[in-house]
N, CA, C and O atoms as a MOPAC input file, in Angstrom:
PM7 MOZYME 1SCF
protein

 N     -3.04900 1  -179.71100 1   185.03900 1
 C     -3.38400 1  -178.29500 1   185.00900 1
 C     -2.09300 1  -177.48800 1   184.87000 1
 O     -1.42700 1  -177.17500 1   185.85700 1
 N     -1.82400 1  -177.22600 1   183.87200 1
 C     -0.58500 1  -177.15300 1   183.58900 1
 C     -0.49900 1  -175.39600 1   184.21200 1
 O     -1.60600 1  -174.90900 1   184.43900 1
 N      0.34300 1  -174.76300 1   184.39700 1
 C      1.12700 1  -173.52300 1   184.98800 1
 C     -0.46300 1  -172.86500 1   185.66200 1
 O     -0.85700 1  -171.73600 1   185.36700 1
 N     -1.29400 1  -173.88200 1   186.66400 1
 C     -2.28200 1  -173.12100 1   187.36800 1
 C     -2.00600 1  -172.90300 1   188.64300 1
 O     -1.29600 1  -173.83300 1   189.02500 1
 N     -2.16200 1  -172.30800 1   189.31400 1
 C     -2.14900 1  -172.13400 1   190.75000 1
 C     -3.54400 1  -172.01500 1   191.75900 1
 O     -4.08600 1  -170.95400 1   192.06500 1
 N     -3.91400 1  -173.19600 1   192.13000 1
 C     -4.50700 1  -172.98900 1   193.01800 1
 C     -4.59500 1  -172.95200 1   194.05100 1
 O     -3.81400 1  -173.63500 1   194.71400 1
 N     -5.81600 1  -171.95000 1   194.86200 1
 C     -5.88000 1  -170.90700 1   196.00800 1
 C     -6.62200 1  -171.46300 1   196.79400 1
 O     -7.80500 1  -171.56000 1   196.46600 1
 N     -6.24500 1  -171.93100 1   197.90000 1
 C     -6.93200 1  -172.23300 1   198.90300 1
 C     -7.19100 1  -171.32700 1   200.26200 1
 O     -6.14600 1  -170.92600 1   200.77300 1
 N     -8.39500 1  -170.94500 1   200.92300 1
 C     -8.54400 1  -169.93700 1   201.70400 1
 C     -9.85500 1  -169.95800 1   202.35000 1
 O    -10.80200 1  -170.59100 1   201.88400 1
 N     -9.92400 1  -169.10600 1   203.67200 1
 C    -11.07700 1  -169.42700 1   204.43800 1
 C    -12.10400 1  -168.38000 1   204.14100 1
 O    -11.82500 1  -167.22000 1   204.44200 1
 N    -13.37600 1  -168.67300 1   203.53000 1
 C    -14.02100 1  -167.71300 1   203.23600 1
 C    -14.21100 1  -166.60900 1   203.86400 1
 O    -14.03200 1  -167.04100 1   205.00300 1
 N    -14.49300 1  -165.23300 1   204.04000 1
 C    -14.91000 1  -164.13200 1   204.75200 1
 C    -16.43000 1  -163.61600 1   204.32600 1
 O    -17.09000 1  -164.08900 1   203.40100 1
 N    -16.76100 1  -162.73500 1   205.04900 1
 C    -17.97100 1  -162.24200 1   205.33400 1
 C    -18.12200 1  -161.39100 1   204.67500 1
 O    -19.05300 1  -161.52700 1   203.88100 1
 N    -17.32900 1  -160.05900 1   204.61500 1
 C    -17.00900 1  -159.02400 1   203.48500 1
 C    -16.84300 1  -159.63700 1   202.69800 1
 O    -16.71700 1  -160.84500 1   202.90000 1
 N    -16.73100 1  -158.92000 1   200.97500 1
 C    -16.55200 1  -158.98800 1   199.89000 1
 C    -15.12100 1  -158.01100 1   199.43200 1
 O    -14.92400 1  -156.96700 1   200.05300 1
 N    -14.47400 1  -158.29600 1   198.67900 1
 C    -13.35600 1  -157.19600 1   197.72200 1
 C    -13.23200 1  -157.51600 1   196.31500 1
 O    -12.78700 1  -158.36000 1   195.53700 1
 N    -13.81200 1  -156.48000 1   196.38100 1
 C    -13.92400 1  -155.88400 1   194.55800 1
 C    -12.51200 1  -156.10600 1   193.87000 1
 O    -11.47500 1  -155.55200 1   194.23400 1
 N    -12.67200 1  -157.30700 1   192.46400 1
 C    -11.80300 1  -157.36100 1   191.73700 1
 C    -11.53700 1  -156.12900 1   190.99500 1
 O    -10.66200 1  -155.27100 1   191.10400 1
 N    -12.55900 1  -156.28500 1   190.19200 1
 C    -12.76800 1  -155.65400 1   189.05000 1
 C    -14.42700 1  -154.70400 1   189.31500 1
 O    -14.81700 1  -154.66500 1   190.48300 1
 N    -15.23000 1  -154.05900 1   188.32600 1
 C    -16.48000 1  -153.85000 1   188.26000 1
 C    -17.53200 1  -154.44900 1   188.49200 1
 O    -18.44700 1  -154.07000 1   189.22300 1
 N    -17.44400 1  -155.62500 1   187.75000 1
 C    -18.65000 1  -156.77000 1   187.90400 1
 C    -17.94300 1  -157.83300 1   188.73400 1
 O    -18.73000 1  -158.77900 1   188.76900 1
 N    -16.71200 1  -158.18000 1   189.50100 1
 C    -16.86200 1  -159.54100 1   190.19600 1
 C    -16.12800 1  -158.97700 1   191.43100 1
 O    -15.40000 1  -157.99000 1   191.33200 1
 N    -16.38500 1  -159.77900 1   192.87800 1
 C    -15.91900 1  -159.60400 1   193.92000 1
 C    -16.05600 1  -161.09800 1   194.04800 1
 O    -16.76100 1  -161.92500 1   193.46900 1
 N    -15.09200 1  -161.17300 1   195.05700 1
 C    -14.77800 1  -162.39500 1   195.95600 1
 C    -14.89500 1  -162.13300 1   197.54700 1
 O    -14.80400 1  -161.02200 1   198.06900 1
 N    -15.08800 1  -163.21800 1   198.14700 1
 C    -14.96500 1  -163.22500 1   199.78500 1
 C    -13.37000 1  -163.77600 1   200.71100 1
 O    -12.83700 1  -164.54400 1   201.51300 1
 N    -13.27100 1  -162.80700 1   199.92100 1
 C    -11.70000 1  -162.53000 1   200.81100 1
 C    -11.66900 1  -161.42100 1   201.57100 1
 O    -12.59000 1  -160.60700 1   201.51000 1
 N    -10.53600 1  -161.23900 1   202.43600 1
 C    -10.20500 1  -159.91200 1   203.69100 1
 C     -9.36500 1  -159.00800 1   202.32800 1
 O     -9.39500 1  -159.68000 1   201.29700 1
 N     -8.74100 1  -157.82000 1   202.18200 1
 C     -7.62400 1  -157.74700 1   201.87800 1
 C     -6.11600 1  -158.17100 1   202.22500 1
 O     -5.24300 1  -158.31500 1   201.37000 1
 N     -5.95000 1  -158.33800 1   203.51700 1
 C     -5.00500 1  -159.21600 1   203.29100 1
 C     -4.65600 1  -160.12800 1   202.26200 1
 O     -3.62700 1  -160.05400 1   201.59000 1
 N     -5.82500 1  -161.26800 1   202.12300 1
 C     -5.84100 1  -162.29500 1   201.64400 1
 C     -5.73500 1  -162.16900 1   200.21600 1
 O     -5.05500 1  -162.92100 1   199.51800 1
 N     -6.61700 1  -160.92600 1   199.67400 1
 C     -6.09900 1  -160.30300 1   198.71400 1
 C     -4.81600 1  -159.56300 1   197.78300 1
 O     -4.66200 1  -159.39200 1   196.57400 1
 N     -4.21900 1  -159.31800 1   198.66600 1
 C     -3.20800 1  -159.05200 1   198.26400 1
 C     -1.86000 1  -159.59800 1   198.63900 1
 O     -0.71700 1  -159.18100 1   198.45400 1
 N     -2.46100 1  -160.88800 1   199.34700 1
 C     -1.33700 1  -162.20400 1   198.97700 1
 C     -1.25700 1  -163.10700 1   198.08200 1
 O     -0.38800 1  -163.93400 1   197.80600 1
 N     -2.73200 1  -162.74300 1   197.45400 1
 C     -3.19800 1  -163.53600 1   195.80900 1
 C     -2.21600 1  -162.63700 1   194.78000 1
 O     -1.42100 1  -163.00100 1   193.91400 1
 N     -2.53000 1  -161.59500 1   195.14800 1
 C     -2.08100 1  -160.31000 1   193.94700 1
 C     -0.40200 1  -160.88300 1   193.63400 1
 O      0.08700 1  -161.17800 1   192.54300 1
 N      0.42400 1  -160.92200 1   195.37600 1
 C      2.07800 1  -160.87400 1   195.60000 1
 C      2.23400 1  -162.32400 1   194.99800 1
 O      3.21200 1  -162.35300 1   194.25200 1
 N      1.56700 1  -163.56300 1   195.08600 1
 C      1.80700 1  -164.74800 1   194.79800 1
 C      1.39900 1  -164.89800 1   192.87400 1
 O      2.25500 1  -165.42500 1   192.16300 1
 N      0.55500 1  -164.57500 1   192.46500 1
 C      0.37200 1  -164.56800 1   190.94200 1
 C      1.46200 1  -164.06900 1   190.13300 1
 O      1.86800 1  -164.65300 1   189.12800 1
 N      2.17800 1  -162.41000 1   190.81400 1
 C      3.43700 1  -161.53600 1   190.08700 1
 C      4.17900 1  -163.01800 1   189.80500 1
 O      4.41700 1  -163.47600 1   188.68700 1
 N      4.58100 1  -163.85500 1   191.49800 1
 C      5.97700 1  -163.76800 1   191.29300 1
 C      5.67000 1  -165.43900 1   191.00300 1
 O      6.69100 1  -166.09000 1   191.22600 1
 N      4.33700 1  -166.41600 1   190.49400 1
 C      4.67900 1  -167.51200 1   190.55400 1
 C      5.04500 1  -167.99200 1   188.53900 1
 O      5.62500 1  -168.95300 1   188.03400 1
 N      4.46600 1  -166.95900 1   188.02700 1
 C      4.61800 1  -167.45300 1   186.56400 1
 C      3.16200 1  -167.97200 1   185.81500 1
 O      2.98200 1  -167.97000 1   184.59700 1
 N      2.47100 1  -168.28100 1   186.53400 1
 C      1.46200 1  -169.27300 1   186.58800 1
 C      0.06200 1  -168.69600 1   185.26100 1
 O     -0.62900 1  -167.67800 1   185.30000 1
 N      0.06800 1  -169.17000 1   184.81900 1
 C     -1.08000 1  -168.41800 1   183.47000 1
 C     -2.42200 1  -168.77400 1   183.73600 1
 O     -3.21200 1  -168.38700 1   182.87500 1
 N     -2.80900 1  -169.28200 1   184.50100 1
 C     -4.38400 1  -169.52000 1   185.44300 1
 C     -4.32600 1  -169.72100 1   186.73200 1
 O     -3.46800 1  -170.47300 1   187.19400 1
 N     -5.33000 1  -169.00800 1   187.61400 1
 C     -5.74000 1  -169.12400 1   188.72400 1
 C     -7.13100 1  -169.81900 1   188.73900 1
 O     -7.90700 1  -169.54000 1   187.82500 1
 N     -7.57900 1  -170.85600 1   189.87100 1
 C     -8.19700 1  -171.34800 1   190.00200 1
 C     -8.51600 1  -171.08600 1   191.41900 1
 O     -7.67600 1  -171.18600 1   192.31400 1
 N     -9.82300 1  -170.73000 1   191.61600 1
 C    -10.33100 1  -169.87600 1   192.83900 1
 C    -11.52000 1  -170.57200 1   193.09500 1
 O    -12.18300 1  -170.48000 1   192.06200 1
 N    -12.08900 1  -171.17000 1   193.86700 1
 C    -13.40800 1  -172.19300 1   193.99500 1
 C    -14.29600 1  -170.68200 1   193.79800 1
 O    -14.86000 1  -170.65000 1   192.70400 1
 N    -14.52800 1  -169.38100 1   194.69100 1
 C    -15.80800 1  -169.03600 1   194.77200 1
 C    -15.72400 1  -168.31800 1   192.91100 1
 O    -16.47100 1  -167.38400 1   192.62100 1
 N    -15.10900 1  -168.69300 1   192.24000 1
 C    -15.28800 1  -168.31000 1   190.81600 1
 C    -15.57800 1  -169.21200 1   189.95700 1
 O    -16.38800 1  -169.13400 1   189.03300 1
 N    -14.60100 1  -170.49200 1   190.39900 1
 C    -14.61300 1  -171.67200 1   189.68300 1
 C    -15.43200 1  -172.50000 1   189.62000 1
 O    -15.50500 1  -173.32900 1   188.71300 1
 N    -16.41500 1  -172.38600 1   190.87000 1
 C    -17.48800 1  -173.45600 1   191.00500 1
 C    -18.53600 1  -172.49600 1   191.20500 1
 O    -18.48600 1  -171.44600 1   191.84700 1
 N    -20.10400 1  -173.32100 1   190.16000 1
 C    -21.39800 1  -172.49500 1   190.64200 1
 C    -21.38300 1  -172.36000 1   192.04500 1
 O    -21.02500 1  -173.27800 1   192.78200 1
 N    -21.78200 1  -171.18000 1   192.47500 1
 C    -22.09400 1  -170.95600 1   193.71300 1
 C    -23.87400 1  -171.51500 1   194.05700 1
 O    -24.18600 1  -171.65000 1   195.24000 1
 N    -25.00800 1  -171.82600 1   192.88100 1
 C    -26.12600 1  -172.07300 1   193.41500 1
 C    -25.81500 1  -173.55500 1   193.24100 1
 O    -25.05600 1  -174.00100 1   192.38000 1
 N    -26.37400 1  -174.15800 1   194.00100 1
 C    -26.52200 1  -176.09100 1   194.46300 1
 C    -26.78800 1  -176.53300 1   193.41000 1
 O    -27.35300 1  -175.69300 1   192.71100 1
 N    -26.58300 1  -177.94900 1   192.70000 1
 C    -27.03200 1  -178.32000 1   191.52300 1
 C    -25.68800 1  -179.20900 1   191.39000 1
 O    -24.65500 1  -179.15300 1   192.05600 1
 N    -26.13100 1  -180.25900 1   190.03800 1
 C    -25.40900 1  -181.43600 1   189.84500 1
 C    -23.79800 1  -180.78900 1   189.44000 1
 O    -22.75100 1  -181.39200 1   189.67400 1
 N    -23.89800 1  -179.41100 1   188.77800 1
 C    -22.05500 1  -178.68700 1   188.18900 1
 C    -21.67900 1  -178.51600 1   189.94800 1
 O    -20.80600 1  -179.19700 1   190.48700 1
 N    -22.24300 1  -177.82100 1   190.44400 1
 C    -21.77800 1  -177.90700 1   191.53300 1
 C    -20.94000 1  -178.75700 1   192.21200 1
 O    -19.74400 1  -178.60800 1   192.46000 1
 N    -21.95200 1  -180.00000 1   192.59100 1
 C    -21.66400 1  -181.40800 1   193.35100 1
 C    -20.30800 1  -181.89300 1   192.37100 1
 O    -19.15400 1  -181.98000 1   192.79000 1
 N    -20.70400 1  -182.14400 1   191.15100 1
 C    -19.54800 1  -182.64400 1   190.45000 1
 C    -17.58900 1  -182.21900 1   190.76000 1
 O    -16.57500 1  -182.84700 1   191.06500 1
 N    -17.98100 1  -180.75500 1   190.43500 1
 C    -16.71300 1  -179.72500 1   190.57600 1
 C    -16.41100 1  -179.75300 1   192.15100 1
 O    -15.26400 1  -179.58700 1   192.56500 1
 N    -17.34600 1  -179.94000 1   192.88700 1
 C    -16.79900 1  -180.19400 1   194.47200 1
 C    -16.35800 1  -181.25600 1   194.68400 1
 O    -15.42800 1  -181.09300 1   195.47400 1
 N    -16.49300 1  -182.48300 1   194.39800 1
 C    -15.97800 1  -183.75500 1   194.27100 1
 C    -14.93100 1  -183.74700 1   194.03200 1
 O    -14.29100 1  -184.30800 1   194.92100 1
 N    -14.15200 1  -183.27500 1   193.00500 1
 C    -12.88900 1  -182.67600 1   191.80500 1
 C    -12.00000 1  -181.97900 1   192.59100 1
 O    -10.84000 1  -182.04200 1   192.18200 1
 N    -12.29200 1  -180.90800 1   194.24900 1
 C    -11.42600 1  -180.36000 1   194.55500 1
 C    -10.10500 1  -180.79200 1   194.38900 1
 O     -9.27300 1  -180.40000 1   193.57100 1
 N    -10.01300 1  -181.61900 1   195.23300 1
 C     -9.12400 1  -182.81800 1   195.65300 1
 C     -8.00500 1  -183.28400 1   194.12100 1
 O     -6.81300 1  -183.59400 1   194.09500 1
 N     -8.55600 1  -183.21200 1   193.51400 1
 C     -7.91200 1  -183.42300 1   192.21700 1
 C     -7.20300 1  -182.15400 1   191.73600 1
 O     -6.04800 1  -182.16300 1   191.31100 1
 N     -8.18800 1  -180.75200 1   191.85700 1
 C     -7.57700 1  -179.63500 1   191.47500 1
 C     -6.23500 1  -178.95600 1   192.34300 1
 O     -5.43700 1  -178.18400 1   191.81200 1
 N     -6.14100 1  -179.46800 1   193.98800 1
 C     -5.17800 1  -179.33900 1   194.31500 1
 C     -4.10500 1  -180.21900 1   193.92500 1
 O     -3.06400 1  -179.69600 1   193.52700 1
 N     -4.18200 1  -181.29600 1   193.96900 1
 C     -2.89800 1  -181.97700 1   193.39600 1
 C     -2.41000 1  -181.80600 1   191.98500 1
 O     -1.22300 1  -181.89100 1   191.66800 1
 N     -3.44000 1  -181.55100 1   191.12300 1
 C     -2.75400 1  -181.26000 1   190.44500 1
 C     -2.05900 1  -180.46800 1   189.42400 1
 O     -1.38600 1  -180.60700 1   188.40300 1
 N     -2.82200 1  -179.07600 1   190.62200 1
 C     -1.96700 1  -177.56600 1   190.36400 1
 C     -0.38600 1  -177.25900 1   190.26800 1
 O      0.41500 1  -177.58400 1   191.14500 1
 N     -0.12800 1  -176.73500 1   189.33800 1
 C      1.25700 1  -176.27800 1   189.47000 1
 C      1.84600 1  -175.61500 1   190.62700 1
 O      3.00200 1  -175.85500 1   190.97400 1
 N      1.04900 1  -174.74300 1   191.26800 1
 C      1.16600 1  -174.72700 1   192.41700 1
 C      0.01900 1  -174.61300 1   193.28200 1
 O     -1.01900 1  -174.42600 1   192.64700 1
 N     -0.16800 1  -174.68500 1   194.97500 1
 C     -1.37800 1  -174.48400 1   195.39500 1
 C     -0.49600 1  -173.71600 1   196.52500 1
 O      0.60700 1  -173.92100 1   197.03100 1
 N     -1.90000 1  -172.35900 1   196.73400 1
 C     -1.56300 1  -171.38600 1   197.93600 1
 C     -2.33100 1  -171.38700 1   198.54100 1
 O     -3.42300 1  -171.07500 1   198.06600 1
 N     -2.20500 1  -171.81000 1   200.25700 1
 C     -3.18900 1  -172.00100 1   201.61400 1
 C     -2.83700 1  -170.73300 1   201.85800 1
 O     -1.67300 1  -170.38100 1   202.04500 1
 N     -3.75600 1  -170.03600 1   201.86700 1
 C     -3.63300 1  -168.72900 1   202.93100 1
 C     -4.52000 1  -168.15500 1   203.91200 1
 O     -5.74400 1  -168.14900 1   203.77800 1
 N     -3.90300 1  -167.67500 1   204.89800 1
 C     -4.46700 1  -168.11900 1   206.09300 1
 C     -5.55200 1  -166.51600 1   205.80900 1
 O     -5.66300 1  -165.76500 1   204.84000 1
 N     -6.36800 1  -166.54400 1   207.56600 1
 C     -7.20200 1  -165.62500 1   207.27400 1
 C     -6.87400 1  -164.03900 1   207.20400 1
 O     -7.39100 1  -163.16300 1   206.50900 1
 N     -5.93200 1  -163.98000 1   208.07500 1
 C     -5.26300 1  -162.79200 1   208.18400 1
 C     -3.90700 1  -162.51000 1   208.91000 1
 O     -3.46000 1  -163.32400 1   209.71700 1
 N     -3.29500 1  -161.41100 1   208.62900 1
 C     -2.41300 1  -161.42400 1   209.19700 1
 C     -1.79900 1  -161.86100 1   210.57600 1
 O     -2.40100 1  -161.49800 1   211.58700 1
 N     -0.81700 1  -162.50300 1   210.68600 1
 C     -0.86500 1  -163.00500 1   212.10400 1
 C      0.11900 1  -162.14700 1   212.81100 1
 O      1.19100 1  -161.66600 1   212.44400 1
 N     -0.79600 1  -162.06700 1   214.35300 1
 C      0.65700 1  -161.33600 1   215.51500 1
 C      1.13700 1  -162.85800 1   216.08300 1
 O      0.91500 1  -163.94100 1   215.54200 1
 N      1.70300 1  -162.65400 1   217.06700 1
 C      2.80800 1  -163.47800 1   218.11100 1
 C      1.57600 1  -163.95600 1   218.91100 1
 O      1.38900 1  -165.13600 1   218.61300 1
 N      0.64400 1  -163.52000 1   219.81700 1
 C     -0.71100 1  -164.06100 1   219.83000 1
 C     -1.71200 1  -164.51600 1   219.39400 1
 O     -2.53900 1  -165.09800 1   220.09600 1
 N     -1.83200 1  -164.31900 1   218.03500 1
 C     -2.81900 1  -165.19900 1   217.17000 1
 C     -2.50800 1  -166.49000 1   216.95400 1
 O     -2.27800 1  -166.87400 1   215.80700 1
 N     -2.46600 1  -167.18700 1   217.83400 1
 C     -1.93500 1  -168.90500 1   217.05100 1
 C     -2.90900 1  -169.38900 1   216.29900 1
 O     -2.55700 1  -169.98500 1   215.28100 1
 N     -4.18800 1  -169.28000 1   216.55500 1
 C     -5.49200 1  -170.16000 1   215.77200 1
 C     -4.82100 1  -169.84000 1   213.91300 1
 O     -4.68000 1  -170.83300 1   213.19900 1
 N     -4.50600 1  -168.55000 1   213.39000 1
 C     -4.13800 1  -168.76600 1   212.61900 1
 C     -2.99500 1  -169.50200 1   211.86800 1
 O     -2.95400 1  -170.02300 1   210.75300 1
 N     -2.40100 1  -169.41300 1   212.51500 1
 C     -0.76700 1  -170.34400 1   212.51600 1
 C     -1.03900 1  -172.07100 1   212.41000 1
 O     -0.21000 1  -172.96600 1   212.57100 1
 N     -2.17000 1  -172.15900 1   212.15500 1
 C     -2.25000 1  -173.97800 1   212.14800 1
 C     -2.25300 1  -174.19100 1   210.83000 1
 O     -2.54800 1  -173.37500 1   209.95700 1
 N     -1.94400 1  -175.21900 1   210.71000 1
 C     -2.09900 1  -175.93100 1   209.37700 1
 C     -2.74000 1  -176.26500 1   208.44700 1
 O     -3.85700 1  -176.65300 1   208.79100 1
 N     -2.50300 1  -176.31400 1   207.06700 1
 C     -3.63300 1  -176.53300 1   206.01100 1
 C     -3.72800 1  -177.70200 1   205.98200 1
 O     -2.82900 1  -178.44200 1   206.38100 1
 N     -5.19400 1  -178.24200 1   205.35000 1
 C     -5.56300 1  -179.45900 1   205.14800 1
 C     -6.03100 1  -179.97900 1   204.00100 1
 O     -5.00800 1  -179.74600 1   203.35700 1
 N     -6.67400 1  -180.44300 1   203.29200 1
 C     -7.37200 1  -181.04900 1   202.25300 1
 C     -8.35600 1  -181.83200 1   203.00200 1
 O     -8.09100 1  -182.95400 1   203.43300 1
 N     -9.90000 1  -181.05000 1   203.22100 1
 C    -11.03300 1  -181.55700 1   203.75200 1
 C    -11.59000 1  -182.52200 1   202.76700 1
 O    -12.63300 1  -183.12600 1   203.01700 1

């Protein structure tokens, strides 16, 4: 996957409007650590699961979920970002990413 970057992130409840017709389930935060990371990585595709994969159940689905695992490794780059901003008391966010 040549100059892609994929985004790894914990879904949210709210929605934020890309554009007109598409939103994603991100915080803004999370949003606009996509925005700061795309400027400065070079990268000519983003790969975002709630875009990239049907969201209704079905065999494209199952398939492309299988594939995660593949799409992180072998992104040009991949960005874990956490749920939100963290204070000095928030540790739950401060843990580590994984590959479920």
């Amino acid at each position: 996957m040549a100059r892609t970057m994929a985004i790894s992130y914990r879904w949210q409840e709210s929605r934020a409007a890309i554009n007109s017709k598409l939103s994603v389930n991100m915080s803004d935060f999370q949003l606009r650590v996509v925005e700061e990371n795309i400027q400065q990585s070079g990268c000519d595709y983003v790969w975002l699961d709630c875009i990239s994969v049907p969201q209704r159940e079905g065999k494209l689905q199952n398939t492309l979920l299988a594939r995660m695992m593949s799409v992180y490794s072998s992104a040009y780059v991949t960005l874990a970002i956490r749920t939100t901003a963290v204070t000095e008391k928030d540790r739950y966010h401060c843990r580590c990413w994984t590959v479920q």
